[in-house]
MMTF fields as JSON, N, C-alpha, C and O atoms, coordinates in Angstrom:
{
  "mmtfVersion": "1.0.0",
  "mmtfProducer": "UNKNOWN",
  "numBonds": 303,
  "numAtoms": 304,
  "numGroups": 76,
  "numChains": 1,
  "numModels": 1,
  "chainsPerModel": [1],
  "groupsPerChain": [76],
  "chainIdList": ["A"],
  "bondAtomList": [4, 2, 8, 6, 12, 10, 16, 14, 20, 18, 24, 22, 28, 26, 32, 30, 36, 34, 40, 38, 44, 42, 48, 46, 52, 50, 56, 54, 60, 58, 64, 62, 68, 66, 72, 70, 76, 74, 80, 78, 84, 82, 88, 86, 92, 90, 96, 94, 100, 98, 104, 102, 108, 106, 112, 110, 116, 114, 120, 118, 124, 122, 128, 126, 132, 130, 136, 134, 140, 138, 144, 142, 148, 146, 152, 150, 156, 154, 160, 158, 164, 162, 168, 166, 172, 170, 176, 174, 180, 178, 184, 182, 188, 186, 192, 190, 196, 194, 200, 198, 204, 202, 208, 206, 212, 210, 216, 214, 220, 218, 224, 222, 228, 226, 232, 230, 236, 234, 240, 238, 244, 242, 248, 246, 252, 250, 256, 254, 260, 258, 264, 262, 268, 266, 272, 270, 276, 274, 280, 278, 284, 282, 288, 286, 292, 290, 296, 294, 300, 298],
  "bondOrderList": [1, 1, 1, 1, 1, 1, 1, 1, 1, 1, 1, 1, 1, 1, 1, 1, 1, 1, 1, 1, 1, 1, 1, 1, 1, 1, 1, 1, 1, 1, 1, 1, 1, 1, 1, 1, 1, 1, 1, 1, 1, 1, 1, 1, 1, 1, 1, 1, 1, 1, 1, 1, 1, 1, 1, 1, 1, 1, 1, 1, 1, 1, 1, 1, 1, 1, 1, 1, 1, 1, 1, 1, 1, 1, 1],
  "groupList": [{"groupName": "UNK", "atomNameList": ["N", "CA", "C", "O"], "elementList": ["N", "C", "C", "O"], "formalChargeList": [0, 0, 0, 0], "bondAtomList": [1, 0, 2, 1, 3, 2], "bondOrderList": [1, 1, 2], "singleLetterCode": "X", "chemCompType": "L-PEPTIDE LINKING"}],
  "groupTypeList": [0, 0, 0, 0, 0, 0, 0, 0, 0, 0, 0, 0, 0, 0, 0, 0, 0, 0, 0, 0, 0, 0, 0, 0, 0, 0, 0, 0, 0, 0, 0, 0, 0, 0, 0, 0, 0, 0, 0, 0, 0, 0, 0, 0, 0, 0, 0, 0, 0, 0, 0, 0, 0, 0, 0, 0, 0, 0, 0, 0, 0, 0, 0, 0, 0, 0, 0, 0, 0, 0, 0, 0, 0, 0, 0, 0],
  "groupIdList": [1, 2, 3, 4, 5, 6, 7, 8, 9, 10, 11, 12, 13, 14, 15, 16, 17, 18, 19, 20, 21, 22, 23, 24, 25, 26, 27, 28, 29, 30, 31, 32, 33, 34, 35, 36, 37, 38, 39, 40, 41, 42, 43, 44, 45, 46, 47, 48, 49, 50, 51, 52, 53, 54, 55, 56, 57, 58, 59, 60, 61, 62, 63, 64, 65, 66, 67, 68, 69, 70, 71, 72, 73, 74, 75, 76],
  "secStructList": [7, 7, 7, 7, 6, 2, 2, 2, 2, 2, 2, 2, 2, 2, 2, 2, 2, 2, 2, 2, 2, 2, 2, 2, 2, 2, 2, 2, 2, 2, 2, 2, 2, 2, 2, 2, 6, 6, 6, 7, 2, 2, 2, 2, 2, 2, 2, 2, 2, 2, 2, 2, 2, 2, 2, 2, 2, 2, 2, 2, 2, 2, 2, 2, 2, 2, 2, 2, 2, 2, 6, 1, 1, 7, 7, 7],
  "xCoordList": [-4.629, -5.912, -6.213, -5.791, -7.018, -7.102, -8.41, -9.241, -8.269, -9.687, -10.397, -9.764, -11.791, -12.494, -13.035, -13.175, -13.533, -14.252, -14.822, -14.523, -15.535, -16.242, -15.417, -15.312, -14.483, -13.671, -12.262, -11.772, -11.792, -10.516, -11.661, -10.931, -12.848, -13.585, -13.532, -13.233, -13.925, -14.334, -12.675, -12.505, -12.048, -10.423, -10.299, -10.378, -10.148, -9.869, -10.442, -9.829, -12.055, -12.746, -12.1, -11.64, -12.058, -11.412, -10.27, -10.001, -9.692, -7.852, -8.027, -7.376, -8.866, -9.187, -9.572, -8.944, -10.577, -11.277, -10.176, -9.865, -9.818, -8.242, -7.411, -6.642, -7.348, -6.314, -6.889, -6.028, -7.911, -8.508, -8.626, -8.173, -9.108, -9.221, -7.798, -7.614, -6.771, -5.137, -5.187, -5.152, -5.254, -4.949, -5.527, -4.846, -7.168, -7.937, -7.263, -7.385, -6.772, -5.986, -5.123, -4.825, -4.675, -3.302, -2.944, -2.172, -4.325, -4.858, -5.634, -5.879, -6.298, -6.752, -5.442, -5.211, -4.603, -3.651, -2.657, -1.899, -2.842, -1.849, -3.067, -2.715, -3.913, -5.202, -4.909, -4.544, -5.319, -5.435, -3.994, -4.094, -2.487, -1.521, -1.373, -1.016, -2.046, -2.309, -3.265, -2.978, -4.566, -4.846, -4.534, -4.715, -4.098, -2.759, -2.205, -2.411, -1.492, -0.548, -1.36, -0.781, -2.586, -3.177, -4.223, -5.087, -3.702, -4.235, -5.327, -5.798, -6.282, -7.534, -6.82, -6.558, -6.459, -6.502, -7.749, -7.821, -8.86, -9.549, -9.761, -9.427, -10.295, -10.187, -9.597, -10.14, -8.501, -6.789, -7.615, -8.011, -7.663, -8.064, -9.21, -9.314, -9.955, -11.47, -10.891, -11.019, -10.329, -9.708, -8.589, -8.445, -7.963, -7.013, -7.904, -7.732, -9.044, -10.304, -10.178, -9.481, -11.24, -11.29, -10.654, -11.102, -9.333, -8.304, -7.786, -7.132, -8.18, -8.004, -9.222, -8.908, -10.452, -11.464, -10.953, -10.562, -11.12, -10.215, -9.633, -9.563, -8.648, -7.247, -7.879, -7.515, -8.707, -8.958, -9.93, -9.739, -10.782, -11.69, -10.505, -10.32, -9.709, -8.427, -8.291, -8.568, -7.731, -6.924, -7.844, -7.499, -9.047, -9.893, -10.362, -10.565, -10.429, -10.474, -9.709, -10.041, -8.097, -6.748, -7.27, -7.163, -7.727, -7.867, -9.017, -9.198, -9.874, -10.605, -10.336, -10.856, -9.406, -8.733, -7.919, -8.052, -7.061, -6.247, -7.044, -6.607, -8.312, -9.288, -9.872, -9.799, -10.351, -10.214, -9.655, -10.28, -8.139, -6.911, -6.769, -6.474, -7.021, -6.769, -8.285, -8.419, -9.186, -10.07, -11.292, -12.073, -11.194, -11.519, -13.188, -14.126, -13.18, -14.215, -13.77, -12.777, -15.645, -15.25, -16.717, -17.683, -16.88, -18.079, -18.127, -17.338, -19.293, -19.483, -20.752, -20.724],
  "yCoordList": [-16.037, -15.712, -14.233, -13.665, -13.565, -11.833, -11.9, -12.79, -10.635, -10.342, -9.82, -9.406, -9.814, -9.258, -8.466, -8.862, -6.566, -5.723, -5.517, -4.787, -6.351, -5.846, -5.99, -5.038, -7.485, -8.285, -7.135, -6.93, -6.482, -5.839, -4.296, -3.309, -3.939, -2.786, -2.746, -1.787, -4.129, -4.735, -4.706, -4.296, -4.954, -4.953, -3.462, -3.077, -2.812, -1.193, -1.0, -1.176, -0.503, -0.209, -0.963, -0.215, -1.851, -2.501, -1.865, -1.637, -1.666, -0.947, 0.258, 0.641, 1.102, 2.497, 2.542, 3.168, 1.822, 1.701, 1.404, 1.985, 0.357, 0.458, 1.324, 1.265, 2.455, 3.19, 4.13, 5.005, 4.646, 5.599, 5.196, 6.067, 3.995, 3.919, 3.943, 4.479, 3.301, 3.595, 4.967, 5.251, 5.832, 7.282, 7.695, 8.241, 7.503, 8.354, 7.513, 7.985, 6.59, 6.34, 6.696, 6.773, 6.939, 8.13, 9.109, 9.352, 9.871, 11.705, 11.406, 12.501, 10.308, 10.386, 10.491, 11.361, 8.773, 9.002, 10.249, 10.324, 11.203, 12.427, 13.512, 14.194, 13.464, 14.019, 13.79, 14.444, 12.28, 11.424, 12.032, 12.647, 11.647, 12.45, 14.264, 14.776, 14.414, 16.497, 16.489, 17.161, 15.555, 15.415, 15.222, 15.738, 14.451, 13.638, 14.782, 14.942, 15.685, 16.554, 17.657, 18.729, 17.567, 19.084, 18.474, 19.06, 17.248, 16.704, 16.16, 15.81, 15.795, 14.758, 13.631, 13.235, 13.04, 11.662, 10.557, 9.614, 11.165, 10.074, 10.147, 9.198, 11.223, 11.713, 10.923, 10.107, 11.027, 9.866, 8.681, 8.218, 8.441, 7.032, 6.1, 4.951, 7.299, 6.869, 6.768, 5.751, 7.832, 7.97, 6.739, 6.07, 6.629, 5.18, 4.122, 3.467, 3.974, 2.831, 2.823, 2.112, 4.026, 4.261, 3.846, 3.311, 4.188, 3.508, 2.41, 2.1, 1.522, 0.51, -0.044, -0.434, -0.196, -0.258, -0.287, -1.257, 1.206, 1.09, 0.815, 0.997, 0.049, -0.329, -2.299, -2.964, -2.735, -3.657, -3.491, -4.171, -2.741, -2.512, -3.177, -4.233, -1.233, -2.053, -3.325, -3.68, -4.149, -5.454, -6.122, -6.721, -6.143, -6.783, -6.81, -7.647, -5.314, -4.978, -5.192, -5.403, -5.157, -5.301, -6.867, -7.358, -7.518, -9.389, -9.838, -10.945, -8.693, -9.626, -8.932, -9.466, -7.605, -7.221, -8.845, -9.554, -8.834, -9.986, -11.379, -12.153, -11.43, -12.446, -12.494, -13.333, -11.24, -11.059, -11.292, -11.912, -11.213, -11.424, -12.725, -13.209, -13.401, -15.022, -16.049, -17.241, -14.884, -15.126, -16.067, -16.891, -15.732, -16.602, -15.99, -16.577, -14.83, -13.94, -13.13, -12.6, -13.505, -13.27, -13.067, -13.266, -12.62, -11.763, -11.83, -11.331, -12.597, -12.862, -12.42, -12.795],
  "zCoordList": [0.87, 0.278, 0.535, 1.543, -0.486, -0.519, 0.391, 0.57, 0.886, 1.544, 0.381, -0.59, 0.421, -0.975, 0.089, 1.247, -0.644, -0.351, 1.46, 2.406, 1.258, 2.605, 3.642, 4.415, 3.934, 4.606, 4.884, 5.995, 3.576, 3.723, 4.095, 4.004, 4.388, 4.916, 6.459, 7.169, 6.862, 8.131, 8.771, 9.919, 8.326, 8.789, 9.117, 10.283, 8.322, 8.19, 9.54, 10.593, 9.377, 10.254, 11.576, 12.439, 11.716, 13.262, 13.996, 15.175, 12.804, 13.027, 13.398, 14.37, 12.79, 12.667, 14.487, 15.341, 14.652, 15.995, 17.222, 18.262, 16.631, 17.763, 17.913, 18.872, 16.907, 17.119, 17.3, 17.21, 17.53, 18.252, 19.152, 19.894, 20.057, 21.536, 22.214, 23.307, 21.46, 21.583, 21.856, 23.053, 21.109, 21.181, 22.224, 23.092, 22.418, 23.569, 25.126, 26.256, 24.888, 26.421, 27.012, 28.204, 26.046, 25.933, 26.786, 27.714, 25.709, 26.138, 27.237, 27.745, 28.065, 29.028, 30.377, 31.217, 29.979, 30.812, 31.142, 32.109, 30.115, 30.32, 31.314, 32.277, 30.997, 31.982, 33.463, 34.44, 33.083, 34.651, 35.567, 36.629, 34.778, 35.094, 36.36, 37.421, 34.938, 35.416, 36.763, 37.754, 36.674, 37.934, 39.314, 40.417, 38.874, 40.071, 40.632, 41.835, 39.986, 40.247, 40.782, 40.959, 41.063, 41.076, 42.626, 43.278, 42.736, 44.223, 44.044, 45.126, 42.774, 42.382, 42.097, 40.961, 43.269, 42.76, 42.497, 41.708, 43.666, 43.032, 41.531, 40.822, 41.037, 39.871, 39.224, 38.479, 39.387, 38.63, 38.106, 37.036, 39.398, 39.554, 38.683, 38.254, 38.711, 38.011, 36.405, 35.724, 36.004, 34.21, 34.026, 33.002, 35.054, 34.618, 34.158, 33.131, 35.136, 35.475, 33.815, 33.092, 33.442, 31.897, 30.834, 29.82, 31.19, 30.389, 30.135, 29.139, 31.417, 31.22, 30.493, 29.368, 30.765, 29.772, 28.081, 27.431, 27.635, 26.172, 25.719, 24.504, 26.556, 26.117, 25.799, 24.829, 26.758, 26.38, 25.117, 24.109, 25.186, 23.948, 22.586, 21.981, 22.654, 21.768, 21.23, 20.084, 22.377, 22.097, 21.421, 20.403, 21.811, 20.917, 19.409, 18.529, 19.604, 18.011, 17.128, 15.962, 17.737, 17.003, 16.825, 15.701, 17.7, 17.464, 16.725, 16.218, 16.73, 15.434, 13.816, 12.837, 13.673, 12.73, 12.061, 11.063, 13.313, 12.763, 12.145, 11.293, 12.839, 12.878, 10.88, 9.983, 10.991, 9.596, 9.013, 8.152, 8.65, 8.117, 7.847, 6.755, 9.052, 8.565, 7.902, 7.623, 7.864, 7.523, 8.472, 7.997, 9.661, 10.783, 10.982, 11.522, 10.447, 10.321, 8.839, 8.34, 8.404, 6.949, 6.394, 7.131, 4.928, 4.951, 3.304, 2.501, 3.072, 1.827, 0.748, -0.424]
}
């Protein structure tokens, strides 16, 4: 079954959102990294915290993307 309009919008938008919090965990973990190395670990520590945060944000978003998809969430 097709997603109609809003449903294949609401997908987009989800994906889009995941892959920006994908990305900013990234560029944090390469941060958190440089910190490390420059003797802030707590520092480190706190931006991993972060990252882990987003990364679940992520998974979620990627799961109700998919949620959409199967039409489990849907918008009429």
């Amino acid at each position: 079954m097709l997603l109609n309009k809003p449903e294949h919008e609401l997908r987009s938008d989800f994906q889009n959102l995941a892959s920006d919090l994908r990305w900013s965990a990234v560029e944090l973990k390469g941060i958190a990294e440089r910190l490390r190395q420059t003797g802030s670990e707590v520092d480190a520590e706190a931006l991993l915290k972060t990252c882990q945060v987003l990364e679940t944000a992520e998974e979620r978003l990627a799961t109700y993307a998919d949620e959409v998809k199967a039409h489990r969430i849907s918008l009429k």
